[in-house]
PyMOL Python script that loads the backbone (N, CA, C, O; Angstrom):
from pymol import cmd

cmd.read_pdbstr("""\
ATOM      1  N   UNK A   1      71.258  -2.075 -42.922  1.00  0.00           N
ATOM      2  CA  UNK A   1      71.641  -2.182 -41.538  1.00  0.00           C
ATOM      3  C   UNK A   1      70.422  -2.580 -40.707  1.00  0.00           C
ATOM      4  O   UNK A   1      69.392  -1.944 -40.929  1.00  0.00           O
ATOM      5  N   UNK A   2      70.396  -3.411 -39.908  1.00  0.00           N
ATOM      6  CA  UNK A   2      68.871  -4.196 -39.212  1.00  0.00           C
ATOM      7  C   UNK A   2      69.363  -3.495 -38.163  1.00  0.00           C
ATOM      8  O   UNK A   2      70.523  -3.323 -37.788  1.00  0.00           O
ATOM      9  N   UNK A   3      67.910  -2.960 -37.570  1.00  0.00           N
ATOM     10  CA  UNK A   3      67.508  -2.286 -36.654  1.00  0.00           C
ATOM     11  C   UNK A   3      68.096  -3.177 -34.900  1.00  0.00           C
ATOM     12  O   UNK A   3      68.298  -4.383 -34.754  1.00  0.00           O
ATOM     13  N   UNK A   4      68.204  -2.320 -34.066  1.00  0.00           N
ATOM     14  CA  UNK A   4      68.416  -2.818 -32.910  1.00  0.00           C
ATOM     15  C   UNK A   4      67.619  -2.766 -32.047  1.00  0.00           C
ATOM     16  O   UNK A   4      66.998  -1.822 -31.559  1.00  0.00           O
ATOM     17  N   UNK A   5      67.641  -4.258 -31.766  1.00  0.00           N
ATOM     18  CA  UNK A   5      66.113  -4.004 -30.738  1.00  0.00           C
ATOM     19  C   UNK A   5      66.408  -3.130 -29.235  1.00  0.00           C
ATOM     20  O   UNK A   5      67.435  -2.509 -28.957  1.00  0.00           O
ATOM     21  N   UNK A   6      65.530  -3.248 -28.627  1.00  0.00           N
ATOM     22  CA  UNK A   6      65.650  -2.649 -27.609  1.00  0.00           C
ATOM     23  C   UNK A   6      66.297  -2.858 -26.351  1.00  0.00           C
ATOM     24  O   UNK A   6      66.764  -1.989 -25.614  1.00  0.00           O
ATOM     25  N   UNK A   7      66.271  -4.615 -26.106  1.00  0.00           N
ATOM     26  CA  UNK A   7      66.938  -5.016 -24.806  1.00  0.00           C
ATOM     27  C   UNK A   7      68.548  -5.336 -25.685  1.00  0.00           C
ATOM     28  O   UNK A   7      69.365  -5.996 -25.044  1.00  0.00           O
ATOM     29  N   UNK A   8      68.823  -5.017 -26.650  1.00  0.00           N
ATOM     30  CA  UNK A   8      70.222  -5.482 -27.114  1.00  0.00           C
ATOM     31  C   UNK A   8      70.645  -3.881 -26.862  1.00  0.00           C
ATOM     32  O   UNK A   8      71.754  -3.682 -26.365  1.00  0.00           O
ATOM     33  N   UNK A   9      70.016  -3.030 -27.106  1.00  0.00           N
ATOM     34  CA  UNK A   9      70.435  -1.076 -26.757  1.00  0.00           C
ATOM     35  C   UNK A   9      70.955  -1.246 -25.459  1.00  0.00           C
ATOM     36  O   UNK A   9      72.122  -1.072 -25.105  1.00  0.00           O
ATOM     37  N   UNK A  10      69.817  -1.665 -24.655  1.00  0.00           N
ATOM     38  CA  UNK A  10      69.934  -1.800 -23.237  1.00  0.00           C
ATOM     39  C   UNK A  10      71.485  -2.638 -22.887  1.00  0.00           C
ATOM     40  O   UNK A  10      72.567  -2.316 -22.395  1.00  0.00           O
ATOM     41  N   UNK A  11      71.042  -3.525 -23.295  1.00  0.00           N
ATOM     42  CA  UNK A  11      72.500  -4.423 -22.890  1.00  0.00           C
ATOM     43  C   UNK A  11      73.847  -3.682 -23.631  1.00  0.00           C
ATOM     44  O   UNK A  11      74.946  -3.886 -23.116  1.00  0.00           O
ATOM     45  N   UNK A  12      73.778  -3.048 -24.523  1.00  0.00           N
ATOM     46  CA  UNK A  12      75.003  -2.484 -25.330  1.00  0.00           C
ATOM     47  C   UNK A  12      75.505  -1.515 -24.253  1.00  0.00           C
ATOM     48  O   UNK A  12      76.585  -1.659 -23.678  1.00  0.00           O
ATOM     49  N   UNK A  13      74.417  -0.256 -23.963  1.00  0.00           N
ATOM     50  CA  UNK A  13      74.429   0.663 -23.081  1.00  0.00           C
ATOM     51  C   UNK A  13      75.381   0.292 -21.285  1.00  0.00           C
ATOM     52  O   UNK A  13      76.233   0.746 -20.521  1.00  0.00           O
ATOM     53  N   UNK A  14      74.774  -0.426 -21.408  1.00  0.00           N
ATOM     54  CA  UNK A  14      74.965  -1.610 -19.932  1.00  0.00           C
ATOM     55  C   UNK A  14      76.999  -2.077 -20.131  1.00  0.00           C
ATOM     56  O   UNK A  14      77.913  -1.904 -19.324  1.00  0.00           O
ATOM     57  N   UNK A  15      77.008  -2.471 -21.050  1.00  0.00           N
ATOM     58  CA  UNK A  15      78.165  -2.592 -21.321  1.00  0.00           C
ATOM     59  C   UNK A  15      79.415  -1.798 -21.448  1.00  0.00           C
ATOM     60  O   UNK A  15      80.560  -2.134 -21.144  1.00  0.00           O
ATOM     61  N   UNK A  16      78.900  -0.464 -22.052  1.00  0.00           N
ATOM     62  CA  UNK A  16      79.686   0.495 -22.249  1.00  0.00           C
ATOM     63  C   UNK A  16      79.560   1.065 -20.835  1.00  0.00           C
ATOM     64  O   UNK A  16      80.615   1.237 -20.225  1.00  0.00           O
ATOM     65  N   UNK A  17      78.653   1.313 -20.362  1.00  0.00           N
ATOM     66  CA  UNK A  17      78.776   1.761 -18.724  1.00  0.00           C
ATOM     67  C   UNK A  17      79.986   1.300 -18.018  1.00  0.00           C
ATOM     68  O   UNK A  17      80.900   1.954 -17.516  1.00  0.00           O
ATOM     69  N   UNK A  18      79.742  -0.272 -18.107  1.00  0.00           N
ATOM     70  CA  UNK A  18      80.800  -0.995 -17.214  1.00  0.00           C
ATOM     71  C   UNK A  18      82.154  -0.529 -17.410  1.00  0.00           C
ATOM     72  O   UNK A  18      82.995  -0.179 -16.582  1.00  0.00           O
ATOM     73  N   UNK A  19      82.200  -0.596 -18.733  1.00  0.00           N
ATOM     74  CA  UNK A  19      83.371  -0.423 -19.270  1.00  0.00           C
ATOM     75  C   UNK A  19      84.050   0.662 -19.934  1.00  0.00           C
ATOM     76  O   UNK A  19      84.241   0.681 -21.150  1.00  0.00           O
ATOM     77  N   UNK A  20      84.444   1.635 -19.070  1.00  0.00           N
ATOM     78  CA  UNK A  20      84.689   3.010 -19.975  1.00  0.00           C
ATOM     79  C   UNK A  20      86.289   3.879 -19.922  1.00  0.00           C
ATOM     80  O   UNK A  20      86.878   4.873 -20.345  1.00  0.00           O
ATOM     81  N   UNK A  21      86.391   3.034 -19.329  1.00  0.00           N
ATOM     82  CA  UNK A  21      88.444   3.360 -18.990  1.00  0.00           C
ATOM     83  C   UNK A  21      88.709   3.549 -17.870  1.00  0.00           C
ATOM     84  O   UNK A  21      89.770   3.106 -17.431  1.00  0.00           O
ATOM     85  N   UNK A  22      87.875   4.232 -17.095  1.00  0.00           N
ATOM     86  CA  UNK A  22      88.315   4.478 -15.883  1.00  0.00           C
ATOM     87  C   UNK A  22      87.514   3.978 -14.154  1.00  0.00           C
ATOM     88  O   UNK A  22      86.317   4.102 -13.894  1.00  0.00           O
ATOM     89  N   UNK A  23      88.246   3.601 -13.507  1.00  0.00           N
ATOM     90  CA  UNK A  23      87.210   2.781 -12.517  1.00  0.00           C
ATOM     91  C   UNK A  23      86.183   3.547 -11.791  1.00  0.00           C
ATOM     92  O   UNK A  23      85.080   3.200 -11.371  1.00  0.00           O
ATOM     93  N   UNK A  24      86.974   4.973 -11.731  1.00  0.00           N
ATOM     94  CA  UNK A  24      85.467   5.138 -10.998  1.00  0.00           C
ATOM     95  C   UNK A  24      84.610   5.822 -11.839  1.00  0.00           C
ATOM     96  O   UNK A  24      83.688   6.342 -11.211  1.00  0.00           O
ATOM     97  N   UNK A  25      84.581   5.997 -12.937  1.00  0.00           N
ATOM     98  CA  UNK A  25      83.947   5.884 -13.924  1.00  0.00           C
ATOM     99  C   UNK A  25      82.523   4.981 -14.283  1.00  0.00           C
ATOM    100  O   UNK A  25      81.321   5.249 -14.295  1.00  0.00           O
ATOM    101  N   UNK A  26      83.343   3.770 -14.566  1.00  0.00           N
ATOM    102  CA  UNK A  26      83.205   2.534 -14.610  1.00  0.00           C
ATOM    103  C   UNK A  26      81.625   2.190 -13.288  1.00  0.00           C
ATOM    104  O   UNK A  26      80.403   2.270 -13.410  1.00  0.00           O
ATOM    105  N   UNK A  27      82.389   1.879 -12.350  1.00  0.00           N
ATOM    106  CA  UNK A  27      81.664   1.644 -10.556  1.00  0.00           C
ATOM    107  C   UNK A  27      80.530   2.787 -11.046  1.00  0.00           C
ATOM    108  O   UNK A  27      79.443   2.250 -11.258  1.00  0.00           O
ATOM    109  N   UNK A  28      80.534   3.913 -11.224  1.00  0.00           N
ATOM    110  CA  UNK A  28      79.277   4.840 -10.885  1.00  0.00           C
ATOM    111  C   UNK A  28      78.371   4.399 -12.176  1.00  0.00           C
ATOM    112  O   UNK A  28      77.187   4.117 -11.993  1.00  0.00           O
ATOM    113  N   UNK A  29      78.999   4.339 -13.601  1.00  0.00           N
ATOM    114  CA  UNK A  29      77.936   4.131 -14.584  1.00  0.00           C
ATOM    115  C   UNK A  29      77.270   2.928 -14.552  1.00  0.00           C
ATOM    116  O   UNK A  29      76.076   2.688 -14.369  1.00  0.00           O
ATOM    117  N   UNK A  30      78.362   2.085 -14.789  1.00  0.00           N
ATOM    118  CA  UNK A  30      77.595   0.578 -14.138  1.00  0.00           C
ATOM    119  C   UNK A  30      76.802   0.508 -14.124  1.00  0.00           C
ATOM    120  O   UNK A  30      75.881   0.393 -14.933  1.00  0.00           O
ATOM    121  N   UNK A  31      76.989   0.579 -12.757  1.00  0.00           N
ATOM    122  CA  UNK A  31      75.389   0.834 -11.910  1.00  0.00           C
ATOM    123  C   UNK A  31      74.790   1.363 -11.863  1.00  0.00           C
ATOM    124  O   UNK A  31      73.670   0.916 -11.614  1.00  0.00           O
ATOM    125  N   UNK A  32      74.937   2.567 -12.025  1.00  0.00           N
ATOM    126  CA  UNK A  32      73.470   3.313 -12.529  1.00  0.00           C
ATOM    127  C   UNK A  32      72.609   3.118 -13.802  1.00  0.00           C
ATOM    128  O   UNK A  32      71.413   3.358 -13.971  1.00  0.00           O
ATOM    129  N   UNK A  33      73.580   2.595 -14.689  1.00  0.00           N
ATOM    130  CA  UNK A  33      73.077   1.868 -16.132  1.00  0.00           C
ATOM    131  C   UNK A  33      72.187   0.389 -15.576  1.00  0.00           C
ATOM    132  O   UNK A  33      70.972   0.380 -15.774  1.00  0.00           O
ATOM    133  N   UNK A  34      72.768  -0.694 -14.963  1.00  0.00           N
ATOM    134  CA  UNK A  34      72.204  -1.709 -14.623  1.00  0.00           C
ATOM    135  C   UNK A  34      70.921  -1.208 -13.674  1.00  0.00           C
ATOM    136  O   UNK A  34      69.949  -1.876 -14.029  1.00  0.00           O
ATOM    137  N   UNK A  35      70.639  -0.513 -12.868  1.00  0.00           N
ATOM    138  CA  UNK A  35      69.418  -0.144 -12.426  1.00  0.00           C
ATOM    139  C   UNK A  35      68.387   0.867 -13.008  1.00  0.00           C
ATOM    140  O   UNK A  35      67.247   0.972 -12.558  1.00  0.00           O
ATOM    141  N   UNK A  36      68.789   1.472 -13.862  1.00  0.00           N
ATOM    142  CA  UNK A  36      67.844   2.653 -14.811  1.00  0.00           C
ATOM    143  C   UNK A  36      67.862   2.059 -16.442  1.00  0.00           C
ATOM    144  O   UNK A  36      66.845   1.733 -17.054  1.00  0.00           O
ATOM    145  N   UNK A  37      68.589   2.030 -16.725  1.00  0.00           N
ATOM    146  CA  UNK A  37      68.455   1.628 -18.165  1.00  0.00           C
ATOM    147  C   UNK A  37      66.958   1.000 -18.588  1.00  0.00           C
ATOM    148  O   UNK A  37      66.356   1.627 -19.459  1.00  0.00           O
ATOM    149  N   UNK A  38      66.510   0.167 -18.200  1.00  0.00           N
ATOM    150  CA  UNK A  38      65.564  -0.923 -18.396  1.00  0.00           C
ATOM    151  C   UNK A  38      64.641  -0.165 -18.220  1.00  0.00           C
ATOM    152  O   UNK A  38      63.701  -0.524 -18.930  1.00  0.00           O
ATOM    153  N   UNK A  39      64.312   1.057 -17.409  1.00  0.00           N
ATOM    154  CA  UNK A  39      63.339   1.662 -17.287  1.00  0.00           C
ATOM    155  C   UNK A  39      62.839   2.548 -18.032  1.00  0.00           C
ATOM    156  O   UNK A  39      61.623   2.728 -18.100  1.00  0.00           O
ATOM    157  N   UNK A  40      64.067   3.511 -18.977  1.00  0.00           N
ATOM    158  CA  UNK A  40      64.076   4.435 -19.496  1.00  0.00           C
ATOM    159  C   UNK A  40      63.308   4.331 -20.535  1.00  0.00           C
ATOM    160  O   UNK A  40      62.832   3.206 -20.685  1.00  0.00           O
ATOM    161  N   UNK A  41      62.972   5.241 -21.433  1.00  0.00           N
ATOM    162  CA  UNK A  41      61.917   5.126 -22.511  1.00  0.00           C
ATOM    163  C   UNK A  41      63.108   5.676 -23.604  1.00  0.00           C
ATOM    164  O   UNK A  41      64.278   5.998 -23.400  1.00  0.00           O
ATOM    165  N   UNK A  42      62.259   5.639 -24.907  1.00  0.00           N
ATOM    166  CA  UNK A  42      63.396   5.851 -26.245  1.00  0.00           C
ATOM    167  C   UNK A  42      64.285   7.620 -26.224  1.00  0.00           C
ATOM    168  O   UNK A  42      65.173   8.160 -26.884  1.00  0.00           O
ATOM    169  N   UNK A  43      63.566   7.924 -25.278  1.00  0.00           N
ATOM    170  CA  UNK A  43      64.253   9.339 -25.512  1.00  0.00           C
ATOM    171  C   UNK A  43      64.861   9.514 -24.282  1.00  0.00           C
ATOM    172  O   UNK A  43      65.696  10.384 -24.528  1.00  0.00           O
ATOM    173  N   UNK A  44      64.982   9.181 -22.913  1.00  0.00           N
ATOM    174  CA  UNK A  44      66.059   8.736 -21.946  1.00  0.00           C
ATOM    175  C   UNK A  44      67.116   8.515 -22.647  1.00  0.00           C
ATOM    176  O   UNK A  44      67.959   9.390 -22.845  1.00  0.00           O
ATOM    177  N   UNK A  45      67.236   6.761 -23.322  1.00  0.00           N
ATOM    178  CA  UNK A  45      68.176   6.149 -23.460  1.00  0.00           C
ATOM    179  C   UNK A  45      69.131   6.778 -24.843  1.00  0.00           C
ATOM    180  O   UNK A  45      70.252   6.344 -25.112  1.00  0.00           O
ATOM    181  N   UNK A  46      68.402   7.918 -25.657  1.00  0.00           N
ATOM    182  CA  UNK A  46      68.923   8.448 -26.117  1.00  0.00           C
ATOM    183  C   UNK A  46      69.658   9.677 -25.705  1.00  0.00           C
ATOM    184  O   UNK A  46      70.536  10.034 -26.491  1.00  0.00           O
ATOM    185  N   UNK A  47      69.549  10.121 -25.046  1.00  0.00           N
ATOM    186  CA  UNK A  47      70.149  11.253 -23.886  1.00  0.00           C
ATOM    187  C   UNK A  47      71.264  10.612 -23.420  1.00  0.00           C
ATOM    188  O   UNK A  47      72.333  11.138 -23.730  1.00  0.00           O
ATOM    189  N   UNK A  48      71.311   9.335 -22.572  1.00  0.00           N
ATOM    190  CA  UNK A  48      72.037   8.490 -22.046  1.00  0.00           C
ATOM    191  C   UNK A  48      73.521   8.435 -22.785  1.00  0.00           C
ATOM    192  O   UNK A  48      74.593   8.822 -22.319  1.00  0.00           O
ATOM    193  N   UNK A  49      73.282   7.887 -23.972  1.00  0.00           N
ATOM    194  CA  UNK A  49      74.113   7.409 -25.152  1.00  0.00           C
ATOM    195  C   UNK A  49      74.092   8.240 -25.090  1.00  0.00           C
ATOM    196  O   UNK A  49      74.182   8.428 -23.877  1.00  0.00           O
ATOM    197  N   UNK A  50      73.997   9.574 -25.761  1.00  0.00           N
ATOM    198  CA  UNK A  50      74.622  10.367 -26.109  1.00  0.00           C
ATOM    199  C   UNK A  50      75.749  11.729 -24.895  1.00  0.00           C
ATOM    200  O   UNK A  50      76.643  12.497 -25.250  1.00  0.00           O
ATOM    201  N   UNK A  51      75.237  11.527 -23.697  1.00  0.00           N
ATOM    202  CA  UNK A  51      76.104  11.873 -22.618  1.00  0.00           C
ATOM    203  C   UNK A  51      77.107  11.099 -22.335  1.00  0.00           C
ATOM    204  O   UNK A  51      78.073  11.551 -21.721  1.00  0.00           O
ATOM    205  N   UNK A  52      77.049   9.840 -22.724  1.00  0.00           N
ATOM    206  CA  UNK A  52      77.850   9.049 -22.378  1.00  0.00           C
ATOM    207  C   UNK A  52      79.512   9.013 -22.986  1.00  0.00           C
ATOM    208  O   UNK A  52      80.569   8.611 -22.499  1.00  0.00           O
ATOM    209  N   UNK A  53      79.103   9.706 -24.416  1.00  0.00           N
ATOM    210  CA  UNK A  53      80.541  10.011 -25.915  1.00  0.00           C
ATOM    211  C   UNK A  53      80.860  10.939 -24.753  1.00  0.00           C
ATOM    212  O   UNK A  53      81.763  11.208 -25.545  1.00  0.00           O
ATOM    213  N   UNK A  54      80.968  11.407 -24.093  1.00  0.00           N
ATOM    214  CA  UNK A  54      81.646  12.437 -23.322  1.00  0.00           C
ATOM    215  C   UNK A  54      83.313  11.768 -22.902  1.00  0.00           C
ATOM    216  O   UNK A  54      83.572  10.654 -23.357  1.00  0.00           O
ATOM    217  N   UNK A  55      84.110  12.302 -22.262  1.00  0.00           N
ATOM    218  CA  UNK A  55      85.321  11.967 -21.847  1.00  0.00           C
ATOM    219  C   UNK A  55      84.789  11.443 -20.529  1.00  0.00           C
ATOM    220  O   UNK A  55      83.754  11.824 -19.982  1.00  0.00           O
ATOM    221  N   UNK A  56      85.641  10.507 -20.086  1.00  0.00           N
ATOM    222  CA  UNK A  56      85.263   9.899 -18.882  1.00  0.00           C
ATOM    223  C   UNK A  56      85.583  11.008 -17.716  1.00  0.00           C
ATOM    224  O   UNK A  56      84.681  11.313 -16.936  1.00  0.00           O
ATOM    225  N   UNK A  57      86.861  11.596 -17.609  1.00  0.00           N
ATOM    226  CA  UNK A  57      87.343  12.828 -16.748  1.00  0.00           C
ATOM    227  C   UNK A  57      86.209  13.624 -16.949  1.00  0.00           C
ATOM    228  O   UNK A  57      85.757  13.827 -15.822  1.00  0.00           O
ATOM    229  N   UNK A  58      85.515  14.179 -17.773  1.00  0.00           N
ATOM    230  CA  UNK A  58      84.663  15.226 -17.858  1.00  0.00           C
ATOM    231  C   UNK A  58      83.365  14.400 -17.161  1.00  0.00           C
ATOM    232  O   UNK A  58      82.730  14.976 -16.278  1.00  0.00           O
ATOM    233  N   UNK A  59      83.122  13.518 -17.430  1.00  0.00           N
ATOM    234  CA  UNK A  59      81.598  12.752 -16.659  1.00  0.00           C
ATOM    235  C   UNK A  59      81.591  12.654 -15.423  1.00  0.00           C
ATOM    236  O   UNK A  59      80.576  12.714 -14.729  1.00  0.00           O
ATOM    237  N   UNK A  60      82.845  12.478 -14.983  1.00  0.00           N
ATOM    238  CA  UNK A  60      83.043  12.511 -13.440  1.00  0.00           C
ATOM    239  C   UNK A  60      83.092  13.678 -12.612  1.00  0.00           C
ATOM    240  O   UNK A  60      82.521  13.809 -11.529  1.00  0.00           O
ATOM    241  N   UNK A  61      83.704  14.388 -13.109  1.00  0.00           N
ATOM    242  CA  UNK A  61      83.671  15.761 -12.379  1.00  0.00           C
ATOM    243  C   UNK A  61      82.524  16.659 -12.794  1.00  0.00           C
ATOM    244  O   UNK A  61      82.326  17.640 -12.078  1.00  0.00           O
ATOM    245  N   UNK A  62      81.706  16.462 -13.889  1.00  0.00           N
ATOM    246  CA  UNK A  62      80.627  17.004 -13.673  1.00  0.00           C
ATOM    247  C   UNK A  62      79.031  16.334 -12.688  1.00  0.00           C
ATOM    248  O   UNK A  62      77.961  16.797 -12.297  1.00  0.00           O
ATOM    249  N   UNK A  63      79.694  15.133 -12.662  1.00  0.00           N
ATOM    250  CA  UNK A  63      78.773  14.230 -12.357  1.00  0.00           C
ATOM    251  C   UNK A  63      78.547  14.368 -10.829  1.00  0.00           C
ATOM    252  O   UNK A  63      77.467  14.258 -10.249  1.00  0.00           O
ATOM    253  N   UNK A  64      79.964  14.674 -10.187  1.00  0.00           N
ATOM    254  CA  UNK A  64      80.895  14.943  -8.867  1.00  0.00           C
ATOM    255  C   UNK A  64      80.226  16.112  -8.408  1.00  0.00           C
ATOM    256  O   UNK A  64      79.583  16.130  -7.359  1.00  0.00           O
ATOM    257  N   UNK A  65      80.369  17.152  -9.219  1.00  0.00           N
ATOM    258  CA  UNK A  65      79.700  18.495  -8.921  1.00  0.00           C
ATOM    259  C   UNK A  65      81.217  19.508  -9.173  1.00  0.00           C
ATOM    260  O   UNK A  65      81.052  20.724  -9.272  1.00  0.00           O
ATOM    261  N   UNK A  66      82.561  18.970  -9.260  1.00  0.00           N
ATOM    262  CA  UNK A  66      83.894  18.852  -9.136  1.00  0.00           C
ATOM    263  C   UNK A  66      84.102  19.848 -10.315  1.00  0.00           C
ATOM    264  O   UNK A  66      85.171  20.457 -10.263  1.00  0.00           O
ATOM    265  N   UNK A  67      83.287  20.131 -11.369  1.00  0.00           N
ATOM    266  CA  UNK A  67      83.047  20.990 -12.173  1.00  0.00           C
ATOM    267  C   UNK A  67      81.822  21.460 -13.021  1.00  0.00           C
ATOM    268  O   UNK A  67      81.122  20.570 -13.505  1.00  0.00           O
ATOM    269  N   UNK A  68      81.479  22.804 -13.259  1.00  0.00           N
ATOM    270  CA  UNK A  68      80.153  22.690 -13.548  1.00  0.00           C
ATOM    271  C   UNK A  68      79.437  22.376 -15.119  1.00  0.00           C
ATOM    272  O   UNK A  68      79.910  22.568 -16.239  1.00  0.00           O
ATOM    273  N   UNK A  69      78.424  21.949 -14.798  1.00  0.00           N
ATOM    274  CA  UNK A  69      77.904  20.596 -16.358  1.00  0.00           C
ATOM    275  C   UNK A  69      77.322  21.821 -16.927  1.00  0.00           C
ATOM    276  O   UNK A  69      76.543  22.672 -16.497  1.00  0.00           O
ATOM    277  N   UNK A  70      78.271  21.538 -18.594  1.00  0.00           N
ATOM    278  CA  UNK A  70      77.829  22.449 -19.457  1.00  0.00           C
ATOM    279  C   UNK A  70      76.142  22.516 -19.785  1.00  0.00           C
ATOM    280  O   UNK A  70      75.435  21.515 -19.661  1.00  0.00           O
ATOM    281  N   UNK A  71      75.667  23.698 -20.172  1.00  0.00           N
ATOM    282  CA  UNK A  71      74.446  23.934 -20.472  1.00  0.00           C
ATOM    283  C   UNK A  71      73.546  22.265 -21.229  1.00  0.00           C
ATOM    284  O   UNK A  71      72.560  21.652 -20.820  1.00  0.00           O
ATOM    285  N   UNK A  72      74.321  22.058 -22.254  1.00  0.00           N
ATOM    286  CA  UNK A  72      74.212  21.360 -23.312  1.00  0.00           C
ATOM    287  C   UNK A  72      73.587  19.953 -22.714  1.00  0.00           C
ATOM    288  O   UNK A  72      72.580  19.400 -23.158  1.00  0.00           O
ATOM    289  N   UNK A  73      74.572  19.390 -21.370  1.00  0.00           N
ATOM    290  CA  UNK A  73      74.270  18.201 -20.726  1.00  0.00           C
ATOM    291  C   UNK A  73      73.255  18.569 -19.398  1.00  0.00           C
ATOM    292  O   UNK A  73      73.153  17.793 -18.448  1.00  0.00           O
ATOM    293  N   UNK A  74      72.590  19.742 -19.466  1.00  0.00           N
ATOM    294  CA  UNK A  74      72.373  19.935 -17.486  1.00  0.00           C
ATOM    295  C   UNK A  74      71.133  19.312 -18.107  1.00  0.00           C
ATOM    296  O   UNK A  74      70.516  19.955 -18.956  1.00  0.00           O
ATOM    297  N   UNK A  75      70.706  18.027 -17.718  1.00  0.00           N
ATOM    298  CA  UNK A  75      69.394  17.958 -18.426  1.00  0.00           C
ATOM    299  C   UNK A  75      68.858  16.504 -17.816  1.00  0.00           C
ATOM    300  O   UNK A  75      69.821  15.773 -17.587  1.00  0.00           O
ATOM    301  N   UNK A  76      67.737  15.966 -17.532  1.00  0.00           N
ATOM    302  CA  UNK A  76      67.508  14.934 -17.097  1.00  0.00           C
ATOM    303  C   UNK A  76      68.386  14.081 -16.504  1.00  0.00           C
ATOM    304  O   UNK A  76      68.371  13.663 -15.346  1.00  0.00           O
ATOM    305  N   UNK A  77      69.321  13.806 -17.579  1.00  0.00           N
ATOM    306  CA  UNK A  77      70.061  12.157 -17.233  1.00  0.00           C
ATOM    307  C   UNK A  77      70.883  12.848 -16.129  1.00  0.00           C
ATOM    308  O   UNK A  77      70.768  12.455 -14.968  1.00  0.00           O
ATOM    309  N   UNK A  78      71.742  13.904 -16.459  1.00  0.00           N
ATOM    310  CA  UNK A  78      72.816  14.469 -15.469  1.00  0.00           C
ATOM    311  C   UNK A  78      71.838  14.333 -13.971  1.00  0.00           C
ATOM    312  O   UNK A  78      72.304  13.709 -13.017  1.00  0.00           O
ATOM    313  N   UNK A  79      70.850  14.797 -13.916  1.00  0.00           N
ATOM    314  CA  UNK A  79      70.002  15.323 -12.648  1.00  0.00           C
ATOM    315  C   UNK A  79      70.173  13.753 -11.794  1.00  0.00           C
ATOM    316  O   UNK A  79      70.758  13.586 -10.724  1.00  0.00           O
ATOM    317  N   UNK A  80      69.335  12.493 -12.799  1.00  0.00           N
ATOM    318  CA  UNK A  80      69.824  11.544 -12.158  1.00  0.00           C
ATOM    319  C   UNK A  80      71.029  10.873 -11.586  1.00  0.00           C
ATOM    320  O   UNK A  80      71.068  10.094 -10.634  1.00  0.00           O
ATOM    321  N   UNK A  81      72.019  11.318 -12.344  1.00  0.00           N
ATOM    322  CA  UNK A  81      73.392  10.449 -12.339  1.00  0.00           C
ATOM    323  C   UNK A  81      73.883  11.599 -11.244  1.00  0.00           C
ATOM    324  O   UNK A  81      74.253  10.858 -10.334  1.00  0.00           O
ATOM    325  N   UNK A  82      74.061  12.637 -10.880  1.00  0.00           N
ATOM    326  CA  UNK A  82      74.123  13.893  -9.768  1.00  0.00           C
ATOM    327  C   UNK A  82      72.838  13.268  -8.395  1.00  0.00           C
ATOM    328  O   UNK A  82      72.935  13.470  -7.185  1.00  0.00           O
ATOM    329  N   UNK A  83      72.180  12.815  -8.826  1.00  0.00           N
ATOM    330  CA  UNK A  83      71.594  11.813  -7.376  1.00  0.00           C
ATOM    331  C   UNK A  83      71.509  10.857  -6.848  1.00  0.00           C
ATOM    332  O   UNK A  83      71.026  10.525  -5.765  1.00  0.00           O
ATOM    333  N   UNK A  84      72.262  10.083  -8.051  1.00  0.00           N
ATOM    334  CA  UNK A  84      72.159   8.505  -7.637  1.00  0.00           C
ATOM    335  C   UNK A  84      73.218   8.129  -6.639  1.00  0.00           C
ATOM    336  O   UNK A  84      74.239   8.813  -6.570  1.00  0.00           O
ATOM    337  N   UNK A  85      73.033   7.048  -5.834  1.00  0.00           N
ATOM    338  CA  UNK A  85      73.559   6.369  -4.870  1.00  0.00           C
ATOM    339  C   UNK A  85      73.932   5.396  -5.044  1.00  0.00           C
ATOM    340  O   UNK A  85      72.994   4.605  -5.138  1.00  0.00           O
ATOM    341  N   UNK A  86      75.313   4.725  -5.206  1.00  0.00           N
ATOM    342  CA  UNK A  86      75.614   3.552  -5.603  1.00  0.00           C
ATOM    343  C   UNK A  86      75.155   2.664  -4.444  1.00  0.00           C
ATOM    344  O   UNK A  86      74.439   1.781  -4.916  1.00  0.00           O
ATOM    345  N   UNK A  87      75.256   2.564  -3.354  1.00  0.00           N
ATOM    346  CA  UNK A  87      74.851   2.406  -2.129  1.00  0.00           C
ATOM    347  C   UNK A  87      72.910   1.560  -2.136  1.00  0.00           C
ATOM    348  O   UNK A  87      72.537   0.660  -1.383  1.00  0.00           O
ATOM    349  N   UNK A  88      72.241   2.111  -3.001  1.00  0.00           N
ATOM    350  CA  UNK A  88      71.114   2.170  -2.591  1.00  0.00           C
ATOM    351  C   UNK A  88      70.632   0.873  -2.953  1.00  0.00           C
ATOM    352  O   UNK A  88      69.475   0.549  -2.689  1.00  0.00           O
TER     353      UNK A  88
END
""", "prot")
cmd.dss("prot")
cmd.show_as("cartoon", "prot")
cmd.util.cbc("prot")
cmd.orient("prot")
C-alpha cells in the first residue's frame, strides 16, 4: 500500500469535510477544514480524521455546545471547531 502524501491527506480531509451528509454539517466543516487543515501538523490532522468518523448529528451538537463533548473528543480540535467562525 504506497504511502499518502501529505497535501493528498489534506485534500482527502478537505473533501470529506465538504461532504458529510448533512448541510450544516457540511458549511461548518468545510470551512473550517479549507482554512486549518494546511496548517495542522501530523498529529492535528490525525485528531481531525479521527473526530471526524463521528456521526454527523453528534458533531454538530457537540460542536453547537447543543450537547456535551464526550471526554474522549474534548480535546484540541473540538476547542477549535467550538470557536471557529464561519464568518471570519
Amino acid at each position: 500500500m504506497a504511502v499518502e502524501s501529505r497535501d493528498n491527506r489534506i485534500k482527502r480531509l478537505i473533501y470529506r469535510s465538504i461532504y458529510t451528509g448533512t448541510k450544516e454539517t457540511d458549511l461548518l466543516l468545510g470551512t473550517f477544514a479549507r482554512r486549518n487543515l494546511p496548517n495542522f501538523d501530523d498529529e492535528l490532522l490525525d485528531a481531525y480524521e479521527a473526530l471526524i468518523e463521528n456521526s454527523d448529528p453528534d458533531l454538530y451538537m457537540w460542536i453547537s455546545g447543543r450537547k456535551p463533548v464526550p471526554e474522549a473528543w474534548s480535546g484540541p480540535i473540538m476547542h477549535l471547531l467550538q470557536d471557529f467562525k464561519i464568518e471570519e
